[in-house]
Legacy VTK file of the C-alpha trace (Angstrom):
# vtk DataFile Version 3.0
C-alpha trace
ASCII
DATASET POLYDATA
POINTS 395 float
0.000 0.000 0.000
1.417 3.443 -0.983
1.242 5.903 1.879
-0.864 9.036 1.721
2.812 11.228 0.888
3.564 8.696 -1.529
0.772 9.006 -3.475
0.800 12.595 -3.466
4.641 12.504 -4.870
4.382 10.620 -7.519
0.764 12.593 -8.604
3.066 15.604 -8.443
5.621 13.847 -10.821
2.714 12.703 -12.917
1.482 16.535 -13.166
5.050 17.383 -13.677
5.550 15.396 -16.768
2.107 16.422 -18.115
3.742 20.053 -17.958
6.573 19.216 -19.565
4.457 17.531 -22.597
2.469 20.839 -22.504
5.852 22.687 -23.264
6.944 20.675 -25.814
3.744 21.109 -27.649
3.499 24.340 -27.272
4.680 25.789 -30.514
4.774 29.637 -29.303
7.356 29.017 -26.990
11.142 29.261 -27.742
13.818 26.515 -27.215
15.165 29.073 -24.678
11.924 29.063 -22.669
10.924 25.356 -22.663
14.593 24.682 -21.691
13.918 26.876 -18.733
10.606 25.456 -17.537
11.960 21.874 -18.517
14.556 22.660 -15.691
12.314 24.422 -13.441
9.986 21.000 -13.747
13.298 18.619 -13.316
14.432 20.758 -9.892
11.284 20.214 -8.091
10.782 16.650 -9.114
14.568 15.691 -8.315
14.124 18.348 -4.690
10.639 15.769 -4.214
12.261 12.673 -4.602
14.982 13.777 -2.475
12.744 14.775 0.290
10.870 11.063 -0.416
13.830 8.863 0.443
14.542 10.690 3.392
11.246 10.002 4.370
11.265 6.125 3.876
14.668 5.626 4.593
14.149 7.660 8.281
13.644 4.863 10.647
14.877 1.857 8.794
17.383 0.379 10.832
19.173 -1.678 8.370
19.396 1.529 5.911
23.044 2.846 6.306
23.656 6.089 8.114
24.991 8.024 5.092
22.236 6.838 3.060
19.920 9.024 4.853
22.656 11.786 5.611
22.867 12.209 1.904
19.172 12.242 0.990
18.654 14.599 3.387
21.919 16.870 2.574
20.108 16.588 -1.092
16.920 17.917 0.273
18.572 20.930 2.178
20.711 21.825 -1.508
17.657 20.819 -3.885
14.697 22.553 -1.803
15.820 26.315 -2.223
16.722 25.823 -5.807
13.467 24.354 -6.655
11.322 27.367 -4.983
14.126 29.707 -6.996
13.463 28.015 -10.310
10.226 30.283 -11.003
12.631 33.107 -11.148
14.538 31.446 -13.735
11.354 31.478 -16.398
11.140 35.718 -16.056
14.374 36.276 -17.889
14.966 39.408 -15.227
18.780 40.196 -14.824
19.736 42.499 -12.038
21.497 42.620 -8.692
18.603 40.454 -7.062
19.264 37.987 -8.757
23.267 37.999 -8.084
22.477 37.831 -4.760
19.883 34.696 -5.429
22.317 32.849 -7.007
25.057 33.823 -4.392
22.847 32.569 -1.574
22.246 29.082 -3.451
26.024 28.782 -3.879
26.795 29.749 -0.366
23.689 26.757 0.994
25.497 24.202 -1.536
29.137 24.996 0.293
27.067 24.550 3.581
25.174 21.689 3.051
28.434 19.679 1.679
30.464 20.503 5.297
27.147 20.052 7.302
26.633 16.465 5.721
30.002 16.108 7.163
29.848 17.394 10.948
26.524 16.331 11.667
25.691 20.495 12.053
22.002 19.767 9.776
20.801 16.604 11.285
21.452 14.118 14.277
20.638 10.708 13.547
20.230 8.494 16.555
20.406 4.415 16.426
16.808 3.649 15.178
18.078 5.573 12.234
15.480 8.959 12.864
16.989 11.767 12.489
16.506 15.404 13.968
17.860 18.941 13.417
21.147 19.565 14.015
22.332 22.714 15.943
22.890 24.880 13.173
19.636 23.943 11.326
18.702 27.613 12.054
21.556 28.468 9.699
19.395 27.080 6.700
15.879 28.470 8.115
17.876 31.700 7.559
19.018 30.981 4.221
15.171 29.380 2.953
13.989 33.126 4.166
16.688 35.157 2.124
15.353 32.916 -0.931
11.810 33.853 -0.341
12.393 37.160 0.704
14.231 37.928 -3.039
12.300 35.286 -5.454
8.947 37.707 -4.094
11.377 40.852 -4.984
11.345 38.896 -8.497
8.135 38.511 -8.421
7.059 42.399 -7.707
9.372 43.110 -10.678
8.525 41.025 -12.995
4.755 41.688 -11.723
5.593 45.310 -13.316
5.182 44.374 -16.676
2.026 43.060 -16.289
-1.400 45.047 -16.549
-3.518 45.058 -13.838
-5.257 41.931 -14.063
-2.263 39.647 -14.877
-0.140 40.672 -11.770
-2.753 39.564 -9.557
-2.787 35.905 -10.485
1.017 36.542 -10.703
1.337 37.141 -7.149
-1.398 34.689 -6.074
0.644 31.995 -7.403
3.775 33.305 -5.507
1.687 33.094 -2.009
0.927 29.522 -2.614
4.529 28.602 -2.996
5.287 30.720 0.335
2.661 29.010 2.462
3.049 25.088 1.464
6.650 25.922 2.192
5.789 27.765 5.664
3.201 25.191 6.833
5.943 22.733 6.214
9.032 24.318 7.457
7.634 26.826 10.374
4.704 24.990 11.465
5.079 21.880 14.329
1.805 20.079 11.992
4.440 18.052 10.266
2.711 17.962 7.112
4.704 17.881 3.525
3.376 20.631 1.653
5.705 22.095 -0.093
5.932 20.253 -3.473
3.032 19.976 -3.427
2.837 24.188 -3.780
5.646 24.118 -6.283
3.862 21.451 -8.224
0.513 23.543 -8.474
2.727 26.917 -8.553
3.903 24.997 -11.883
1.256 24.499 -13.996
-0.615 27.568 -12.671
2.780 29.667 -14.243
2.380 27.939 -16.909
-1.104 28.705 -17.252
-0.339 32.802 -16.300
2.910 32.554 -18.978
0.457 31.112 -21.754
-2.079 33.498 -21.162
0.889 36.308 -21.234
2.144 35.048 -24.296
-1.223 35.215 -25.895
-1.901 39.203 -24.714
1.467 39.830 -25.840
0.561 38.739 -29.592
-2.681 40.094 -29.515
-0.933 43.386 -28.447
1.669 42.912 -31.291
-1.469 42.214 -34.256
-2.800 45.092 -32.641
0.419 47.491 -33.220
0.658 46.128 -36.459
-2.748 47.009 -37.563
-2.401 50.349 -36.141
0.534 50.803 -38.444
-1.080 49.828 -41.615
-4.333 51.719 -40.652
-2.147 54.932 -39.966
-1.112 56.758 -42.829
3.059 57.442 -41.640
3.617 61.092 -42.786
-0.088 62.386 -41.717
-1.298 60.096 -38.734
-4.786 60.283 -40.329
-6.010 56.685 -41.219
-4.728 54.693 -44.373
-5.382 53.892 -47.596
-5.678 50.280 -46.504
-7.851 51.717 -44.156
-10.164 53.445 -46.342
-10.292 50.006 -48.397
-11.455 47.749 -45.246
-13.657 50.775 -44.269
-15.769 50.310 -47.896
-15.978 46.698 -48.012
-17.568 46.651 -44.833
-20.109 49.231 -46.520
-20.373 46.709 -49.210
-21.147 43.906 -46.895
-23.431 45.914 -44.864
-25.286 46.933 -48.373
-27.466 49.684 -47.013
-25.487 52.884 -45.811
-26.943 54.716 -42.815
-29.235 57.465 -43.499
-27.401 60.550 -42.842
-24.461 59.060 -44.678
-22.103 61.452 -46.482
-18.647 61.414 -47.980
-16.203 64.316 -48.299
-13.231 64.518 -50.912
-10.376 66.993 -50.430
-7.586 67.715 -52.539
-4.765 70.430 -52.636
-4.961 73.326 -54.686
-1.200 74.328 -56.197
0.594 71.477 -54.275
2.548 70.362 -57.733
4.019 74.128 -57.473
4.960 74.099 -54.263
6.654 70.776 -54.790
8.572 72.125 -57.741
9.434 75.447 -56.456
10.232 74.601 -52.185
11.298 71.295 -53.006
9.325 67.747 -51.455
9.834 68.753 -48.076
7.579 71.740 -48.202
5.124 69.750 -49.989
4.918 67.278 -47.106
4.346 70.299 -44.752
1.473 71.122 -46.679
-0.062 67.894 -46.658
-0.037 67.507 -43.102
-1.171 70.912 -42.922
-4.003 69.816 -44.903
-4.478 66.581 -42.915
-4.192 69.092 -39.347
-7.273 71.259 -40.552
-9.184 68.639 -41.912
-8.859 66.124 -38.264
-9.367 69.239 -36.456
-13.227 70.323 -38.184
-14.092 66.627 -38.571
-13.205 65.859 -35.068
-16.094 63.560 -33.927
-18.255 63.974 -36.869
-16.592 61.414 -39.187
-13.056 59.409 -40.155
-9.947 60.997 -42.474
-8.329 58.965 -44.681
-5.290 59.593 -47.072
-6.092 58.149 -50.140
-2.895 59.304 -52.242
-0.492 61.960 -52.354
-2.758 65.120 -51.375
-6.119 63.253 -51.774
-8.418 62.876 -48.640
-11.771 61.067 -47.900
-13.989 62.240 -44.989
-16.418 59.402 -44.519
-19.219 60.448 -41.685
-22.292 58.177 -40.776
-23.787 61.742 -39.100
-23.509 64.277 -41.541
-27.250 65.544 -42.124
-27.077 68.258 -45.259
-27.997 71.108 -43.649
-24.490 70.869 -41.869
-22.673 69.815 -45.137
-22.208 72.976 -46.639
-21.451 74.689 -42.862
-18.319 71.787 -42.187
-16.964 73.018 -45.324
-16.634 76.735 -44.248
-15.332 75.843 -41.051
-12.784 74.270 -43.475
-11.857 77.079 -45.316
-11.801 79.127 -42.613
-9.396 76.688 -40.961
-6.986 76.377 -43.817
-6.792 80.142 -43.999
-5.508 80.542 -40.539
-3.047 78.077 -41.059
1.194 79.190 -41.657
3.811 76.463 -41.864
7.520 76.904 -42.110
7.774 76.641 -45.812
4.770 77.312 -46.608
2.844 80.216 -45.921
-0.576 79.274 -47.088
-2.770 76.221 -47.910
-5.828 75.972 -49.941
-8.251 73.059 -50.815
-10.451 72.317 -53.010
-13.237 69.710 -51.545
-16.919 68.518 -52.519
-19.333 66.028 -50.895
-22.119 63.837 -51.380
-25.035 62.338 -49.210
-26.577 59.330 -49.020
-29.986 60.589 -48.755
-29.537 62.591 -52.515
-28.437 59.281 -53.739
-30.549 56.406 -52.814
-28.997 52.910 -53.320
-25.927 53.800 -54.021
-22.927 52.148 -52.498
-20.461 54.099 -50.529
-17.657 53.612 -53.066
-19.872 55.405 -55.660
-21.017 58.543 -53.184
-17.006 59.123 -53.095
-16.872 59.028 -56.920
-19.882 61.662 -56.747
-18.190 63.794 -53.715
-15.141 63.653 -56.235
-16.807 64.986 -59.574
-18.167 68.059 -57.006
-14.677 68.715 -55.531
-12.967 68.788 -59.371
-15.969 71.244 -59.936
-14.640 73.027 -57.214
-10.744 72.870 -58.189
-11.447 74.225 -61.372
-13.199 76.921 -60.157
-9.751 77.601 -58.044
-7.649 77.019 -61.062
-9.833 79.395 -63.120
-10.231 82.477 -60.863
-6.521 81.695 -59.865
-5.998 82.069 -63.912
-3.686 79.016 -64.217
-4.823 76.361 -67.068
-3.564 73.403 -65.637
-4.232 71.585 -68.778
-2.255 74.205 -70.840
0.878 73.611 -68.062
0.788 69.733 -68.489
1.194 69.984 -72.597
3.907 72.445 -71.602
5.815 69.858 -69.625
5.247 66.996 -71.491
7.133 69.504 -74.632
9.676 70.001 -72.911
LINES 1 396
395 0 1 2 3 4 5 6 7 8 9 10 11 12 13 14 15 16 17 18 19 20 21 22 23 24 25 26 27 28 29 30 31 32 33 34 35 36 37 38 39 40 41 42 43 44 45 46 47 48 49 50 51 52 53 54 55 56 57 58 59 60 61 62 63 64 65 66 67 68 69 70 71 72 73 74 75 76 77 78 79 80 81 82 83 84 85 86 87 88 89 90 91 92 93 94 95 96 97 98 99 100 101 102 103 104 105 106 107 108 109 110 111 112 113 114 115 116 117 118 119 120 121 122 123 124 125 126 127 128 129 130 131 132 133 134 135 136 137 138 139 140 141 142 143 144 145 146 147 148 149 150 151 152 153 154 155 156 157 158 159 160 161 162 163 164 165 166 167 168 169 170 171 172 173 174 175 176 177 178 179 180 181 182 183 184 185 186 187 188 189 190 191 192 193 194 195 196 197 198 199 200 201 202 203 204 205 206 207 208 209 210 211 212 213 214 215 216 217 218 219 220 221 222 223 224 225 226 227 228 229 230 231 232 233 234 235 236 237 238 239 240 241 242 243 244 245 246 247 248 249 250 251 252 253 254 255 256 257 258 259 260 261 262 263 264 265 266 267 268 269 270 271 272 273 274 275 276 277 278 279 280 281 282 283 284 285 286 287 288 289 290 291 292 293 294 295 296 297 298 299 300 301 302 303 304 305 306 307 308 309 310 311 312 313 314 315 316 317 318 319 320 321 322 323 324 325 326 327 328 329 330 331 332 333 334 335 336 337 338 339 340 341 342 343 344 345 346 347 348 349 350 351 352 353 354 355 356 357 358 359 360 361 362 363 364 365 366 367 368 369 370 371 372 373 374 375 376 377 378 379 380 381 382 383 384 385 386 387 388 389 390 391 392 393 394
């Protein structure tokens, strides 16, 4: 028959090799980490079985003396490093955990003359053994160990949001009190693997679940950066794409739909007489003014070089014509470095005016009003852009 201990060990082995099947399947994780939890697993089974065959070999009078001295030397080294492992899996470098690893060395240097002098445990002739006189040596160092793997744990906890450093430090209070109801309490019961065995698979569980925010968080950059347009910070042209087809899948547009198109007047000039750089200025002039009148009422996108579509779900028609002054107004206020002035030329159409149409098609109508409105510019401005492009094709 096994013995209620007994049973409990080798579930904890059992739940330790399930772990360690769970790492190797786990295709998300790096060879560096699974090598790490692999070897966190390994020091609390090997610290387990160590504390085991103390266990049964305590009171067997046949067993050699040694036998037991060794087992339990084993136990004294293993026991620390096994509650120390977690920190191993947080990749945190820092003075900490120097003086972690210091500590361990110093208990391995201790253990190895204790084993020797009898200073750990007295073993009398029925082959039980007791603590030795300086047993209070180790109690010291198992407190240092807690004391810094809960620094560890505070500063790892750090990177966490809110939610995720809870459970974080919930799982380092379950290693602390199996290993205080063992160590500190005269109930004699063997609870500390037991914690480190459930500490296990619940960091595996909190690392999984970090893992997965940590993608999601990375897709979420990502799609950030190809809905932002990069010199204007208004949304993208990839933007403006997914935005229509989920028009087109939604086939009816809402009912006080409208889309604005804006373009800049004499940018080409600017670009050939100030150079590209001014030209940018001017566009995110343009893009400036048109986020700031827009704010709340609908979405900017940057469609091409100094194109942009205002698409607004809450545009009723009476407050068309009045966004569009605010506009002007706007752009007439504004000075950049290079550039002292920016005009644009813009249109829109409504949904209401044009039942049944799709949203793609209301841009291609706010479009043919906003050329309307360019050539107007072009005309009172007396340029004939047409005239200028056979010039420079010519020459």
């Amino acid at each position: 028959m096994l013995s209620y201990y007994t049973s409990i060990i080798v579930l904890s082995w059992m739940a330790l090799g399930a772990l360690s099947i769970l790492i190797h399947e786990n295709d998300r994780l790096s060879h560096t980490d699974k090598r790490l939890f692999y070897l966190t697993y390994l020091l609390i089974a090997v610290s387990a079985l160590a504390e085991w065959s103390a266990i049964q070999i305590g009171g067997i009078t046949d067993a050699p003396k040694w036998m037991l001295q060794l087992a339990k030397c084993a136990d004294y080294i293993l026991t620390p490093m096994a509650g120390s492992a977690f920190v191993l899996q947080m990749h945190i470098h820092n003075r900490w955990q120097k003086t972690l690893y210091g500590i361990l060395a110093a208990n391995i240097v201790f253990q190895l003359l204790a084993a020797c002098n009898g200073w750990m445990i007295q073993i009398d002739d029925q082959n039980h053994y007791s603590h030795g006189s300086l047993y209070i040596i180790y109690m010291v160092i198992c407190i240092a160990v807690i004391i810094l793997v809960v620094i560890q744990f505070m500063i790892y906890g750090r990177l966490f949001r809110r939610q995720n450093h809870h459970s974080l430090y919930s799982i380092m209070l379950l290693v602390i009190t199996g290993v205080f109801i063992q160590e500190l309490l005269p109930s004699g019961n063997r609870t500390a693997y037991i914690a480190m065995t459930l500490a296990a698979a619940l960091m595996f569980i909190h690392y999984s679940e970090y893992t997965q925010l940590a993608a999601d968080e990375y897709l979420m950059e990502q799609q950030i950066r190809i809905d932002t347009d990069s010199l204007t910070g208004v949304f993208s042209r990839m933007a403006y794409s997914t935005m229509l087809r989920r028009y087109e899948i939604a086939g009816i547009l809402p009912e006080n739909f409208a889309a604005f198109t804006i373009d800049i007047n004499g940018l080409k000039t600017v670009n050939d007489r100030l150079g590209h750089d001014a030209g940018d200025e001017l566009i995110c002039g343009a893009a400036h003014c048109i986020e700031k009148v827009f704010y709340g009422k609908g979405r900017c996108y940057r469609t091409g070089g100094d194109e942009f579509v205002v698409l607004s779900e809450e545009m009723p028609a009476a407050e068309a014509d009045q966004i569009l002054l605010r506009l002007d107004a706007e752009t007439k206020n504004w000075h950049g470095k290079n550039v002292s002035q920016l005009n644009l030329a813009s249109g829109y159409a409504l949904a209401k005016a044009n039942p049944g149409i799709t949203a793609e098609q209301l841009v291609q109508e706010a479009d043919r009003a906003m050329y309307v409105a360019k050539a107007e510019y072009y005309r009172k401005a007396g340029h004939d852009r047409r005239r200028e492009r056979r010039t420079k094709t010519r020459e």
